[in-house]
PDB file of N, CA, C and O in Angstrom, chain B, residues numbered from 101:
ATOM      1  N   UNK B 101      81.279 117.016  84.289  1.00  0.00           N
ATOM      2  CA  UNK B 101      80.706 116.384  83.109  1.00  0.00           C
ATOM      3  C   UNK B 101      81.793 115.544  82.426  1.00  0.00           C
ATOM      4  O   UNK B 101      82.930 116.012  82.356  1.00  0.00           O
ATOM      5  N   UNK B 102      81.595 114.669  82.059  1.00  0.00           N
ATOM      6  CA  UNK B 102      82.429 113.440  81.383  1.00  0.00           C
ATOM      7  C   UNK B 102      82.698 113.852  79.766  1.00  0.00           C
ATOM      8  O   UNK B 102      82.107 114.901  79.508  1.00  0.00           O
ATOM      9  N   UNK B 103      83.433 113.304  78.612  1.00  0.00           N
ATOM     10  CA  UNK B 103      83.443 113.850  77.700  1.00  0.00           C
ATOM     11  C   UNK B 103      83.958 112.119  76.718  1.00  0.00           C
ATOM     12  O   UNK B 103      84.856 111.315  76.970  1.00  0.00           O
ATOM     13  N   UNK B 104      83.184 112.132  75.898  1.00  0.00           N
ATOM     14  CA  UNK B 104      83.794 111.098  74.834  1.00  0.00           C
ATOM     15  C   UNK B 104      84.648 112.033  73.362  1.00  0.00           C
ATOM     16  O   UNK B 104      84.124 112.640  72.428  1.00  0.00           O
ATOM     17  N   UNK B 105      85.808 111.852  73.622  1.00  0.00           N
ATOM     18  CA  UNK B 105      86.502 112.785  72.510  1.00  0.00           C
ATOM     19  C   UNK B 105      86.642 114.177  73.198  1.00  0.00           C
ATOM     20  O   UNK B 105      87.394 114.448  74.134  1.00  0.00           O
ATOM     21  N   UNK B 106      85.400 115.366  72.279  1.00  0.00           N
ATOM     22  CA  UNK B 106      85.507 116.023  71.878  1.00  0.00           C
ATOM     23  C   UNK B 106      83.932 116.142  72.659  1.00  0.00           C
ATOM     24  O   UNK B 106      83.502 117.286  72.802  1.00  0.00           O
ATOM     25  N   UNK B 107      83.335 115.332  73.009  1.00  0.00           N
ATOM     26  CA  UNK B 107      81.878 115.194  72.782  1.00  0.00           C
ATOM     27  C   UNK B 107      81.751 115.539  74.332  1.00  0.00           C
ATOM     28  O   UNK B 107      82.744 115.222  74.986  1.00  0.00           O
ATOM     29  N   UNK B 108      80.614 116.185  75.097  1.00  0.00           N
ATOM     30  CA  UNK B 108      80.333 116.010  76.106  1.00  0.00           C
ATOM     31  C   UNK B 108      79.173 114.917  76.034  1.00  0.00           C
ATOM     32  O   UNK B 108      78.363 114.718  75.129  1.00  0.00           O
ATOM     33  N   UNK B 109      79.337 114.257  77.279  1.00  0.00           N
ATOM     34  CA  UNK B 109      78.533 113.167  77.755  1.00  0.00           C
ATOM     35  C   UNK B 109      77.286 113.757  78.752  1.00  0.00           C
ATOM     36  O   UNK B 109      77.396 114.278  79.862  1.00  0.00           O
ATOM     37  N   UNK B 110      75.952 113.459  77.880  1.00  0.00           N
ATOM     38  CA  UNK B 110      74.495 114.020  79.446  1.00  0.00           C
ATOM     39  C   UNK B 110      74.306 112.439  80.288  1.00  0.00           C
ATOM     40  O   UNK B 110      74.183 111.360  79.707  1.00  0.00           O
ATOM     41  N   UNK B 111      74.321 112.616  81.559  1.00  0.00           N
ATOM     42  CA  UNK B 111      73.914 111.291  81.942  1.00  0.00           C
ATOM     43  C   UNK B 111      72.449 111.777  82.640  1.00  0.00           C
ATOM     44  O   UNK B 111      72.068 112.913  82.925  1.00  0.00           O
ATOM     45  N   UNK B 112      71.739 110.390  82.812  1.00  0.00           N
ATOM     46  CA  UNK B 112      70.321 110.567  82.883  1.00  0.00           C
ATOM     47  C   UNK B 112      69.637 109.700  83.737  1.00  0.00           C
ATOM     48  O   UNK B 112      70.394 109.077  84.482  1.00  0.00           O
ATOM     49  N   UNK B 113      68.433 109.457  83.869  1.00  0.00           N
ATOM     50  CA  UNK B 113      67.727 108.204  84.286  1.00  0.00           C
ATOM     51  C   UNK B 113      66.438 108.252  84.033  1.00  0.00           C
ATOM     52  O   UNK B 113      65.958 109.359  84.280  1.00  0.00           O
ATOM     53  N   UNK B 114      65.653 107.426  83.611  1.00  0.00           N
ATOM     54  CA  UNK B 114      64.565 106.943  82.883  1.00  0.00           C
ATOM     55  C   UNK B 114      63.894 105.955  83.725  1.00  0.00           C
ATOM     56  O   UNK B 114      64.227 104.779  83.867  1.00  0.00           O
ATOM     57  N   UNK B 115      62.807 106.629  84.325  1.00  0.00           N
ATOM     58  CA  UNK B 115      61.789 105.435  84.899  1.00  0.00           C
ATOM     59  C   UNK B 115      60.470 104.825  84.588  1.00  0.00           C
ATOM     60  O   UNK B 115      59.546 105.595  84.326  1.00  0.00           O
ATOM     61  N   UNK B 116      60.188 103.098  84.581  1.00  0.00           N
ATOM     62  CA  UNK B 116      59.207 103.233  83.745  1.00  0.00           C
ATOM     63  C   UNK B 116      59.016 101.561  84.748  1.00  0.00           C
ATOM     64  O   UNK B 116      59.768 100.594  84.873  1.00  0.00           O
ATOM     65  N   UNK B 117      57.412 101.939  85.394  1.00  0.00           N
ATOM     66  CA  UNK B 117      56.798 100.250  85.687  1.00  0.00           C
ATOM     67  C   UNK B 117      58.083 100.242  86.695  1.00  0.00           C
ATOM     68  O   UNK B 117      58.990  99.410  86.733  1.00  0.00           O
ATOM     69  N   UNK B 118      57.880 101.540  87.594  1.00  0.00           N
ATOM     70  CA  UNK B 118      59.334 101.612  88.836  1.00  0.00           C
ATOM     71  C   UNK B 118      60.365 100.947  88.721  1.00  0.00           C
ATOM     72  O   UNK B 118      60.552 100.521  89.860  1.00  0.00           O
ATOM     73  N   UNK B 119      61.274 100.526  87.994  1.00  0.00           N
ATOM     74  CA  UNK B 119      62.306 100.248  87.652  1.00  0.00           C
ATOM     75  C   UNK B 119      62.638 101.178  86.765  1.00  0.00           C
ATOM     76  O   UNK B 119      61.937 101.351  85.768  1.00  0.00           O
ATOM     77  N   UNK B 120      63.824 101.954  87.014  1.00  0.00           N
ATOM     78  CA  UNK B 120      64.916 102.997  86.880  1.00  0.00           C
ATOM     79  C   UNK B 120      66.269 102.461  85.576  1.00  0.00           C
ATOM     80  O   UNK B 120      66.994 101.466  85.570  1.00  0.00           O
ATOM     81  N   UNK B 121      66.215 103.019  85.104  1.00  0.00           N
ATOM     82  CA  UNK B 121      67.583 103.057  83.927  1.00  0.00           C
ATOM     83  C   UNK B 121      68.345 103.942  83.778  1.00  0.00           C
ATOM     84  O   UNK B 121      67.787 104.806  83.101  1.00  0.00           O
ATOM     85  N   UNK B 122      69.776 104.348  84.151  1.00  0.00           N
ATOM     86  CA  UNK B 122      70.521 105.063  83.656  1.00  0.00           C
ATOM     87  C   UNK B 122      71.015 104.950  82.322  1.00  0.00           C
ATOM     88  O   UNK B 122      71.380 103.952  81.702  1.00  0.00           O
ATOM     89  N   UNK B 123      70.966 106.047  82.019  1.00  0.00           N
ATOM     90  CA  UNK B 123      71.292 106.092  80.301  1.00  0.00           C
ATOM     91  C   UNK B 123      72.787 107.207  80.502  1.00  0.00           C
ATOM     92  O   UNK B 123      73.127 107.723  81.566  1.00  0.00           O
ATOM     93  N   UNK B 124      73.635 107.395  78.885  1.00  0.00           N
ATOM     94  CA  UNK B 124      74.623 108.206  78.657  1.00  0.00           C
ATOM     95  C   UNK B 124      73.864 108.921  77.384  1.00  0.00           C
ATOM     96  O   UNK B 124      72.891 108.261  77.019  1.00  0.00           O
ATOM     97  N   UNK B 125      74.087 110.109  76.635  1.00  0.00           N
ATOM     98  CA  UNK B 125      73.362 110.574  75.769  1.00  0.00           C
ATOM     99  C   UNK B 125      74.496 111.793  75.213  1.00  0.00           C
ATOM    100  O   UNK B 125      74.602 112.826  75.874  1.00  0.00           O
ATOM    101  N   UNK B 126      75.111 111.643  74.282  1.00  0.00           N
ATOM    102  CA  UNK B 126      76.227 112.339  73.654  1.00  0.00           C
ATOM    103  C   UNK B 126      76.155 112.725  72.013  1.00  0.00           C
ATOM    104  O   UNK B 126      75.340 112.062  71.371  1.00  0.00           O
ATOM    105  N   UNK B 127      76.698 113.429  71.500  1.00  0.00           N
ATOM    106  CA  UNK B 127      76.565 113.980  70.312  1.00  0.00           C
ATOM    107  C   UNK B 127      75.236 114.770  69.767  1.00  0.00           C
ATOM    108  O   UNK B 127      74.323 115.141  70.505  1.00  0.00           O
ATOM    109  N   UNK B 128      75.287 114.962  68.362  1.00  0.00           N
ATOM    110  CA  UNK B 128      74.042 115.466  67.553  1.00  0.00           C
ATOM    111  C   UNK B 128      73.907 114.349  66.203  1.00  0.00           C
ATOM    112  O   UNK B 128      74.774 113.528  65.904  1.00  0.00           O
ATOM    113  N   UNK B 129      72.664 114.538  65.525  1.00  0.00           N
ATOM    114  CA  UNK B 129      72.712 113.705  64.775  1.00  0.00           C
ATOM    115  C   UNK B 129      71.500 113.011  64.492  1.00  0.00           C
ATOM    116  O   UNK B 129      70.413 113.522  64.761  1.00  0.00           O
ATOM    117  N   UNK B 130      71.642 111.472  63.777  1.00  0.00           N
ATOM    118  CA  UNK B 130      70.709 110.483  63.599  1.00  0.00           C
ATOM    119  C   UNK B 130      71.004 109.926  64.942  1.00  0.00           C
ATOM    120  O   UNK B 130      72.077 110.286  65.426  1.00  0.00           O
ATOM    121  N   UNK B 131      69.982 108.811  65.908  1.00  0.00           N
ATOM    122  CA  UNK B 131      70.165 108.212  66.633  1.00  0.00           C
ATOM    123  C   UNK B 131      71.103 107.322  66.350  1.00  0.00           C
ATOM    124  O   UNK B 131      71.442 107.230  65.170  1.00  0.00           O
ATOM    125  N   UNK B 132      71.902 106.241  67.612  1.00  0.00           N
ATOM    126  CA  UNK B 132      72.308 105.203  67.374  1.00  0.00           C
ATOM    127  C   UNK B 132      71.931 104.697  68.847  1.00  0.00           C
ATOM    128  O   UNK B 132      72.252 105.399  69.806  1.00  0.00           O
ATOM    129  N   UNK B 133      71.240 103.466  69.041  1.00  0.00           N
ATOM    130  CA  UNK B 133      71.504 102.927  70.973  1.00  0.00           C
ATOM    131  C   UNK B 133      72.109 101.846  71.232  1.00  0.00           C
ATOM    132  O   UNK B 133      71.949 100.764  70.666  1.00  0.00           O
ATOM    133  N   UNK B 134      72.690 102.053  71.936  1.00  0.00           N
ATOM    134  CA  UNK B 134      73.605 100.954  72.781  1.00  0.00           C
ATOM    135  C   UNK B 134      73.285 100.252  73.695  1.00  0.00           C
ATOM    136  O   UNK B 134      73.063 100.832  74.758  1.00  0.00           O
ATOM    137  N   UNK B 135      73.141  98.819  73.654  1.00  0.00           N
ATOM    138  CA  UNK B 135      72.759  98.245  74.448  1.00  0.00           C
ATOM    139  C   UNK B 135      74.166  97.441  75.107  1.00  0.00           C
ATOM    140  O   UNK B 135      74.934  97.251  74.164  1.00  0.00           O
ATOM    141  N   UNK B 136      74.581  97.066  76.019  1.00  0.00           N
ATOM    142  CA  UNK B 136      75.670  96.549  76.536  1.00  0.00           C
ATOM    143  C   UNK B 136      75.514  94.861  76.332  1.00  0.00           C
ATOM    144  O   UNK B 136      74.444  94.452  75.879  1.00  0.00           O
ATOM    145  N   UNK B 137      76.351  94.102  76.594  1.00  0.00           N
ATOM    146  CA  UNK B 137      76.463  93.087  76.951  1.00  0.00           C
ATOM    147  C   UNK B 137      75.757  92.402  78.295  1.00  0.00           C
ATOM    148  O   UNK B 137      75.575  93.185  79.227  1.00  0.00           O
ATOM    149  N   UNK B 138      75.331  90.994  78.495  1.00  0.00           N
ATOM    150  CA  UNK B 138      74.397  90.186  79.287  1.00  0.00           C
ATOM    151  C   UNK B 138      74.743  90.498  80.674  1.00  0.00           C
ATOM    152  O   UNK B 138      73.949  90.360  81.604  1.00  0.00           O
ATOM    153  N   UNK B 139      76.078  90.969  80.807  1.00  0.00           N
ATOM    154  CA  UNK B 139      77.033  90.492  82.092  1.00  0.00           C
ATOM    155  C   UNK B 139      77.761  91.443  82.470  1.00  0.00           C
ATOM    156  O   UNK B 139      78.580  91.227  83.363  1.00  0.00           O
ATOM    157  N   UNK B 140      77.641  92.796  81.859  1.00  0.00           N
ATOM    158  CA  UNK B 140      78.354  93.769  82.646  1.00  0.00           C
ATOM    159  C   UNK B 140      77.751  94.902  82.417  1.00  0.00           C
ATOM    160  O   UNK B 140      77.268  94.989  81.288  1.00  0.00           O
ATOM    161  N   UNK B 141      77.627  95.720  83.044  1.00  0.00           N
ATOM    162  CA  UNK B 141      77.434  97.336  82.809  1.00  0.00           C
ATOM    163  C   UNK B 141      78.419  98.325  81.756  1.00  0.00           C
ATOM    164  O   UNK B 141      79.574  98.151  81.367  1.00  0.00           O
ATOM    165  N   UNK B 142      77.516  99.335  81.506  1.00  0.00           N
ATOM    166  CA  UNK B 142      78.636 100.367  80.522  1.00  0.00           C
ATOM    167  C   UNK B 142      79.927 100.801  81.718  1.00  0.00           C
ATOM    168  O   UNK B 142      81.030 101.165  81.309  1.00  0.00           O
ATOM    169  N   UNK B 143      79.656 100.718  83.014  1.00  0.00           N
ATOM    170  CA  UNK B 143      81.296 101.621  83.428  1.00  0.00           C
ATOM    171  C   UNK B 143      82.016 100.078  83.719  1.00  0.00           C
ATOM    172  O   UNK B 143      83.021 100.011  84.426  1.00  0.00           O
ATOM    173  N   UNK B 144      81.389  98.823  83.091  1.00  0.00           N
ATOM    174  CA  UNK B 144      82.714  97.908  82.948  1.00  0.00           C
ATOM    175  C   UNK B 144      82.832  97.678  82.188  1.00  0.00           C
ATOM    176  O   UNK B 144      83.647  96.757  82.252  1.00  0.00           O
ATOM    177  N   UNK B 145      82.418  97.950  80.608  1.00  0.00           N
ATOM    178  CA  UNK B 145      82.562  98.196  79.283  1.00  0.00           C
ATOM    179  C   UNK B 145      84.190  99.126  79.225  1.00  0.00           C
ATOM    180  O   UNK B 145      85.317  98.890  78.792  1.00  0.00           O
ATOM    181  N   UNK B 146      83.492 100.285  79.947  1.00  0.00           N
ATOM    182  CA  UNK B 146      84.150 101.358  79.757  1.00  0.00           C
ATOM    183  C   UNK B 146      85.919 101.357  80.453  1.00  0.00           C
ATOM    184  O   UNK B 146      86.918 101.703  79.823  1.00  0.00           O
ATOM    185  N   UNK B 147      85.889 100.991  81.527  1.00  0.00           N
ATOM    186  CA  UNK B 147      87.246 100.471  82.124  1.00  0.00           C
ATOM    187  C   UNK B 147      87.917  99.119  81.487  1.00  0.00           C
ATOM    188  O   UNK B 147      89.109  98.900  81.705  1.00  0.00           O
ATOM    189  N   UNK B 148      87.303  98.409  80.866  1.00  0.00           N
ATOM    190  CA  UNK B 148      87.932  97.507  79.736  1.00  0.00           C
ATOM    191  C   UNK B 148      88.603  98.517  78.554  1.00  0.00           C
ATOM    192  O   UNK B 148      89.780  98.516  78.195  1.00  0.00           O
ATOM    193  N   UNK B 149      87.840  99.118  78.205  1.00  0.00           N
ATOM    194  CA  UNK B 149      88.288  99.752  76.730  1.00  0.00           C
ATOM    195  C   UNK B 149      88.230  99.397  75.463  1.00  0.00           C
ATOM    196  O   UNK B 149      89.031  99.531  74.538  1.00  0.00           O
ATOM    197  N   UNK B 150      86.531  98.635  75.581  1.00  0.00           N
ATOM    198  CA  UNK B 150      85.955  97.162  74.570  1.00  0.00           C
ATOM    199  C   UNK B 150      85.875  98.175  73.546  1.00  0.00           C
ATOM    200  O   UNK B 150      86.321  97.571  72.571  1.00  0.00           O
ATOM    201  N   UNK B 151      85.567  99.411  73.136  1.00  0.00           N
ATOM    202  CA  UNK B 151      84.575 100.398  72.717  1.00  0.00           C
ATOM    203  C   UNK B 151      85.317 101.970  72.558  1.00  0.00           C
ATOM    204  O   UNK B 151      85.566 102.534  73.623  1.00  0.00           O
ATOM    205  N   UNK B 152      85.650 102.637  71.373  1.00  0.00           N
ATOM    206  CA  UNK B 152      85.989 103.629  70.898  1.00  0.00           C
ATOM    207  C   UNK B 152      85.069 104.254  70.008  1.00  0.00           C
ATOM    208  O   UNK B 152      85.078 104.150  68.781  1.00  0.00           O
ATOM    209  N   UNK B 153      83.871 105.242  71.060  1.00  0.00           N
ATOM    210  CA  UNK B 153      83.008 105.679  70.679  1.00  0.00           C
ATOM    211  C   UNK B 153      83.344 107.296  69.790  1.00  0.00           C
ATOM    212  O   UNK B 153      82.433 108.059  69.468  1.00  0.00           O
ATOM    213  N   UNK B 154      84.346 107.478  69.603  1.00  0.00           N
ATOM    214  CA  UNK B 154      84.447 108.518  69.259  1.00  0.00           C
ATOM    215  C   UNK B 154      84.309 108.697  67.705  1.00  0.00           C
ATOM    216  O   UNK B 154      83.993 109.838  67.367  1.00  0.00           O
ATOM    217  N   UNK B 155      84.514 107.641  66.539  1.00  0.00           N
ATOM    218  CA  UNK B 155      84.517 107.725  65.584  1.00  0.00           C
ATOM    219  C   UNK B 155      82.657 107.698  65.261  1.00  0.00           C
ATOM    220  O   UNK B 155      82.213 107.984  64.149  1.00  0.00           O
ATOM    221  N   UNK B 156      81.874 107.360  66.283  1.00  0.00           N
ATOM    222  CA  UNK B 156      80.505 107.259  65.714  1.00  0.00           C
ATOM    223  C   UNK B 156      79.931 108.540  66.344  1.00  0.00           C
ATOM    224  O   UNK B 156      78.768 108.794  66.031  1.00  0.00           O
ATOM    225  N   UNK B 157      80.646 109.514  67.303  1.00  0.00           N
ATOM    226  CA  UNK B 157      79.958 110.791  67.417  1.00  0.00           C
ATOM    227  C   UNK B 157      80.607 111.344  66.381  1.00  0.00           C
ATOM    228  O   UNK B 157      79.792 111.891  65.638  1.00  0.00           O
ATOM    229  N   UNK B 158      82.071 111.478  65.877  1.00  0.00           N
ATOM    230  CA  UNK B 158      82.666 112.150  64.909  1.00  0.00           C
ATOM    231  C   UNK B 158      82.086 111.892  63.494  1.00  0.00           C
ATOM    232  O   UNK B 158      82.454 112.604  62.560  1.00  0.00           O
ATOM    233  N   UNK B 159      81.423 111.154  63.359  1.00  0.00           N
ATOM    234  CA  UNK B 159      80.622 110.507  62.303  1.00  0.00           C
ATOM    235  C   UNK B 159      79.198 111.365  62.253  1.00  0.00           C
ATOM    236  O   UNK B 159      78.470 111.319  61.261  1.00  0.00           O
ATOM    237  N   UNK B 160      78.819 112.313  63.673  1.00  0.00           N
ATOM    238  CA  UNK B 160      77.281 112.489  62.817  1.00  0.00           C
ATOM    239  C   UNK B 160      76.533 112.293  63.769  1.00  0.00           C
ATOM    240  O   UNK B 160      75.727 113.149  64.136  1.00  0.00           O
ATOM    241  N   UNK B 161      76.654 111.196  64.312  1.00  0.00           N
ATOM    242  CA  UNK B 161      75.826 110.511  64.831  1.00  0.00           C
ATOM    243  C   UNK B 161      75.123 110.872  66.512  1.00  0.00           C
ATOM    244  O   UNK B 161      76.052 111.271  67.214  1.00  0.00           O
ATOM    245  N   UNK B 162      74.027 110.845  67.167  1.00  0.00           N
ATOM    246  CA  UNK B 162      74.049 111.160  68.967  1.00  0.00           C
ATOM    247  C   UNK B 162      73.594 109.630  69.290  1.00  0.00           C
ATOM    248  O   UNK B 162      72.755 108.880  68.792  1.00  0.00           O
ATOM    249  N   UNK B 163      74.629 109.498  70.461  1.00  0.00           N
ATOM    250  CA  UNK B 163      74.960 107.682  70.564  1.00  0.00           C
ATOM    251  C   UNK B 163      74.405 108.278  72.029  1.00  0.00           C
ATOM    252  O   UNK B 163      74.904 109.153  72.737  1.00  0.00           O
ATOM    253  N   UNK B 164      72.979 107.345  72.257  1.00  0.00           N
ATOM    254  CA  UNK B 164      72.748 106.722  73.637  1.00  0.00           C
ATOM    255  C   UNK B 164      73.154 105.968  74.113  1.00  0.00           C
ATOM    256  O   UNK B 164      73.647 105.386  73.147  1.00  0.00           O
ATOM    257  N   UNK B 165      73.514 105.134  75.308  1.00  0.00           N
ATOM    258  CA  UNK B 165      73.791 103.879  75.769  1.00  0.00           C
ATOM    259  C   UNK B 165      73.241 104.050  76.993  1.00  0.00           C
ATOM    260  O   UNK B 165      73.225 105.087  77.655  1.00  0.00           O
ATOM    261  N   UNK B 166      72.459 102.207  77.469  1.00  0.00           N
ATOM    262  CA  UNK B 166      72.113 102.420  78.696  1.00  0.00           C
ATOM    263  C   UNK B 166      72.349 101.245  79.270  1.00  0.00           C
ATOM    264  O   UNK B 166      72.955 100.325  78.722  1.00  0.00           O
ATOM    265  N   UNK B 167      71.820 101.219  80.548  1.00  0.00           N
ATOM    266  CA  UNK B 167      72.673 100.202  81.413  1.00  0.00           C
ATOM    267  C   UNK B 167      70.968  99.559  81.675  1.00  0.00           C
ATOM    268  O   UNK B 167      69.980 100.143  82.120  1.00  0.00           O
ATOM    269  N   UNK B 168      71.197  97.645  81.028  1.00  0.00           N
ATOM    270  CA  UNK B 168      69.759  97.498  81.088  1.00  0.00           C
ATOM    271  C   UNK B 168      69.524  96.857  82.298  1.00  0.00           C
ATOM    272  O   UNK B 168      70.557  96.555  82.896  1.00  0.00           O
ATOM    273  N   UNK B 169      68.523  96.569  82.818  1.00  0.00           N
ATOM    274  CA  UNK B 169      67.586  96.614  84.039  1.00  0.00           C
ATOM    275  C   UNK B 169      68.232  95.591  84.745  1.00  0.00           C
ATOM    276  O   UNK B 169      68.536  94.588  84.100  1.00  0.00           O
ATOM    277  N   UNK B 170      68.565  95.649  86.205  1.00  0.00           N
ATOM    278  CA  UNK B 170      69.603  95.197  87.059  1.00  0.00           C
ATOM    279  C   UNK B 170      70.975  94.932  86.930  1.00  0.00           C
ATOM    280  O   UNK B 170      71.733  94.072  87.379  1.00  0.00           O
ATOM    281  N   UNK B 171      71.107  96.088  86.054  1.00  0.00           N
ATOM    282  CA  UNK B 171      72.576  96.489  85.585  1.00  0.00           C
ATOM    283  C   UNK B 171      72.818  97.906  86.106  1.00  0.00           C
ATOM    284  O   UNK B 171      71.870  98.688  86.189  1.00  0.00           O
ATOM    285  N   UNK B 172      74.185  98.300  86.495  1.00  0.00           N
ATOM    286  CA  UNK B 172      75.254  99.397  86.674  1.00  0.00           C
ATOM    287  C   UNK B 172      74.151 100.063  88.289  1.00  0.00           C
ATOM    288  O   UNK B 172      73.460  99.459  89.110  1.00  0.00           O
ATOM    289  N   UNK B 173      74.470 101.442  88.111  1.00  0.00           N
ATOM    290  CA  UNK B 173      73.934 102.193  89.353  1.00  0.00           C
ATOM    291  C   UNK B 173      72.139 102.533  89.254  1.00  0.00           C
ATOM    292  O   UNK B 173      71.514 103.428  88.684  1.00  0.00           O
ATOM    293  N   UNK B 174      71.838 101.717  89.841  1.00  0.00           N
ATOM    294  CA  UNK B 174      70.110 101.252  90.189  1.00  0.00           C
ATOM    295  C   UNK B 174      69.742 101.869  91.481  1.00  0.00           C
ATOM    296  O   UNK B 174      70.531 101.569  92.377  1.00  0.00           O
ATOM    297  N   UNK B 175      68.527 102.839  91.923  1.00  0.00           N
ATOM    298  CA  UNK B 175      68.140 103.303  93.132  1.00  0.00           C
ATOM    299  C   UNK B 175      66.451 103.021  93.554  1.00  0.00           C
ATOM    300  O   UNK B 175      65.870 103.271  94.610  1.00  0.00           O
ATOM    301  N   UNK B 176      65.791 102.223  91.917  1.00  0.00           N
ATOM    302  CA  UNK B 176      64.352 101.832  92.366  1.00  0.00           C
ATOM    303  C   UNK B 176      64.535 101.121  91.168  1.00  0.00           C
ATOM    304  O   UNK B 176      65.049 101.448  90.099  1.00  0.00           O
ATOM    305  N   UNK B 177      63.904  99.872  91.641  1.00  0.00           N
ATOM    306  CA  UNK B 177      62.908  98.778  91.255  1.00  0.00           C
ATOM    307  C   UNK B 177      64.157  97.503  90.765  1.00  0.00           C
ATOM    308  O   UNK B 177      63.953  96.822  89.760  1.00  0.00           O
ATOM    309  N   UNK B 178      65.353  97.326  91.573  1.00  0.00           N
ATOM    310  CA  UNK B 178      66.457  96.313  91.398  1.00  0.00           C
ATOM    311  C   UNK B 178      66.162  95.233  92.575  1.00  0.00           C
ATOM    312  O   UNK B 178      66.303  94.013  92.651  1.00  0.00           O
ATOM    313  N   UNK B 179      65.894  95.804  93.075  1.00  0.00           N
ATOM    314  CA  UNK B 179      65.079  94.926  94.562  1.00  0.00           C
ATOM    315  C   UNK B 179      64.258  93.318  93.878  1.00  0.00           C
ATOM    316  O   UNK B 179      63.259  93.370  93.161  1.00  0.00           O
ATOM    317  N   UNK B 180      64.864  92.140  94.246  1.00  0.00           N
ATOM    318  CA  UNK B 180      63.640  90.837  93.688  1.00  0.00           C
ATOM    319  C   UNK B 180      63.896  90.691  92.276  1.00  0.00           C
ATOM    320  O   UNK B 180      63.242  89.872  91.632  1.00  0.00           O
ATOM    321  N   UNK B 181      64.894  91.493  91.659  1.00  0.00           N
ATOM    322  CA  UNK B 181      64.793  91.307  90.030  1.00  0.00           C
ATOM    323  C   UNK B 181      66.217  89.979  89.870  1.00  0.00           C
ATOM    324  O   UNK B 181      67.436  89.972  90.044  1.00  0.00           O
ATOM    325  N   UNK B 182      65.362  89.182  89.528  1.00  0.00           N
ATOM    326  CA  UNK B 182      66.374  88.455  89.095  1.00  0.00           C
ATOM    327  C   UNK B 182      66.755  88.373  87.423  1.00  0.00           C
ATOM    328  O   UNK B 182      66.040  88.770  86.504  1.00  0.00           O
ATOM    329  N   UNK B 183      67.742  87.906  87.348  1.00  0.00           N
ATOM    330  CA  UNK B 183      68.138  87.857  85.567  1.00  0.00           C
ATOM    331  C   UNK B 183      67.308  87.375  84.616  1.00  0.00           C
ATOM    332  O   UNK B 183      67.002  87.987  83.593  1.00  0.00           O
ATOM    333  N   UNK B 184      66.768  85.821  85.054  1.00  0.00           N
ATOM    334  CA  UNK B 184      65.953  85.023  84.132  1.00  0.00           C
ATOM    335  C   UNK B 184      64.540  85.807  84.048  1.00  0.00           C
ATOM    336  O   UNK B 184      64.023  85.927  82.937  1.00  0.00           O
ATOM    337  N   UNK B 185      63.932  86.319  85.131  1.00  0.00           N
ATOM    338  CA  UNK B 185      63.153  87.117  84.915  1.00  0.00           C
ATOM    339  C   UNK B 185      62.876  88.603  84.030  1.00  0.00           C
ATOM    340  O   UNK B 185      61.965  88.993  83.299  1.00  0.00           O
ATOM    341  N   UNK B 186      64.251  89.231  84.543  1.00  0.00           N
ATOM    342  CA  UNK B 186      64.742  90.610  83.598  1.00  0.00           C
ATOM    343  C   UNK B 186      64.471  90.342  82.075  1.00  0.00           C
ATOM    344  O   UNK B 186      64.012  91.202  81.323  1.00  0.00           O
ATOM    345  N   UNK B 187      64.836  88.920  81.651  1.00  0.00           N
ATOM    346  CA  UNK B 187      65.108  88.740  80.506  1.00  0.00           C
ATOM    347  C   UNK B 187      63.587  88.115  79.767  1.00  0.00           C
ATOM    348  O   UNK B 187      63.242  88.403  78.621  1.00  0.00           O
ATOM    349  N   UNK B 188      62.886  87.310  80.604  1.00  0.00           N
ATOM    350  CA  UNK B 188      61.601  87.147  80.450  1.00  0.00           C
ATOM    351  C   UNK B 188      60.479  88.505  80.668  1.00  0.00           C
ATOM    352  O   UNK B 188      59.271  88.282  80.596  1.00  0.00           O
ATOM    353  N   UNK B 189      60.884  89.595  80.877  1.00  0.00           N
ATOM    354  CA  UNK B 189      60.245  90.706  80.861  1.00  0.00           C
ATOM    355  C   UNK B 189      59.271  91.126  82.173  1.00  0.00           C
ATOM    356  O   UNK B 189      58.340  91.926  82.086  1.00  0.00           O
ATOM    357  N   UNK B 190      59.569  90.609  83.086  1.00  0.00           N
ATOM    358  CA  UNK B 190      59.424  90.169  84.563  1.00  0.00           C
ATOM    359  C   UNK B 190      59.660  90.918  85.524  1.00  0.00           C
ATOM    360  O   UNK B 190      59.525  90.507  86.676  1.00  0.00           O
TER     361      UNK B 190
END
């Protein structure tokens, strides 16, 4: 199991209209979600070191983040998805 801080990290996956999402799901709290950037996934977020999530679990807070659709580790429905489409809801 992975750990932000202090925090353990649940990892997950969410399927919906067969296309698959991995999510991260850490702390207790009010929600907060994370959506990443156009062009990379959270584990290239994460090996940058864009992001010091620890002050918003230490805060209270249970921080989701997920990796959106033809992004990071995909096993159904990445097949034919292109970007302009992803983004047109496609």
């Amino acid at each position: 199991m992975t750990t932000v801080g202090r925090h353990p990290v649940m990892e997950g996956r969410f399927c919906h209209r067969r296309a698959e999402l991995v999510y991260d799901d850490a702390g207790e709290g009010p929600l907060a979600v994370y959506a990443h950037g156009g062009l990379v996934s959270q584990a290239v977020e994460d090996r940058m070191g864009l992001f010091d999530w620890v002050p918003v679990l230490d805060g209270g807070r249970r921080l989701v983040r997920y990796d959106a659709r033809a992004h990071g580790p995909f096993h159904r429905g990445a097949r034919g998805h292109r970007l302009h489409l992803c983004l047109a809801g496609g």
